[in-house]
N, C-alpha and C positions, 0 to 999 in steps of 0.2 A: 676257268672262269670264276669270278667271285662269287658269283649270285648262288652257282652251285654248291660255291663252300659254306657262303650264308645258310642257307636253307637242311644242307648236309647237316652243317651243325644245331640247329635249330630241333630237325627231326627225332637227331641223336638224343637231344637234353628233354626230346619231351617224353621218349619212347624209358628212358630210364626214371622220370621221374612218374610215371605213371605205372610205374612198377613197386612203387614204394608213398606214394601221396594217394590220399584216401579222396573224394570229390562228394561231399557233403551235397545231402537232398534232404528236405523236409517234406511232409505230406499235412496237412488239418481237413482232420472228419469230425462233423459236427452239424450242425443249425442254427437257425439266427432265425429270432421272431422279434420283430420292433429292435427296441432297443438292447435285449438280451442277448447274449449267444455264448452257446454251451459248444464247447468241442476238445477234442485231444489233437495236438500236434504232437508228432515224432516226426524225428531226426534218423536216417539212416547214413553211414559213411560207405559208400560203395566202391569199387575199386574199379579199376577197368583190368581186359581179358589181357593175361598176360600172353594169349598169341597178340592181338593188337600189339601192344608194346615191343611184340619180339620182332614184329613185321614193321614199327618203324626206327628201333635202333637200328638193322638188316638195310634199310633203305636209306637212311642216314650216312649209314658206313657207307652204301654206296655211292651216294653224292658226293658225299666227301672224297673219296678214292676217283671219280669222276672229275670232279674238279680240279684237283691235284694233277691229274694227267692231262687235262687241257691248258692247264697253267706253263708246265714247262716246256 
């Protein structure tokens, strides 16, 4: 079926690039009185768990392998 192979693929390309692409967070601490406001922003680049990532390349391959054998 397609939809399996869609999604199989889909899982695959997210699970490896979440193994290698960073997902940007910022945080601002600080105060605001009237018109002024004093604070610090940081930026942290977080990564996600490379079990996550290993659990959806693993699931991807097997949609994909799913799909492929419903197809024929």
């Amino acid at each position: 079926m397609k939809a399996f192979l869609a999604l199989g693929l889909v899982m695959l390309l997210l699970g490896v690039l979440s193994l290698f692409v960073p997902i940007p967070r910022s945080e601002r601490e600080g105060f605001k009185v009237g018109g002024l406001s004093i604070g610090v922003e940081t930026r942290h680049d977080e990564r996600v768990s490379p079990i996550i990532g290993g659990v959806l390349i693993l699931s991807g391959m097997g949609l994909l392998i799913a799909g492929k054998r419903r197809s024929t």
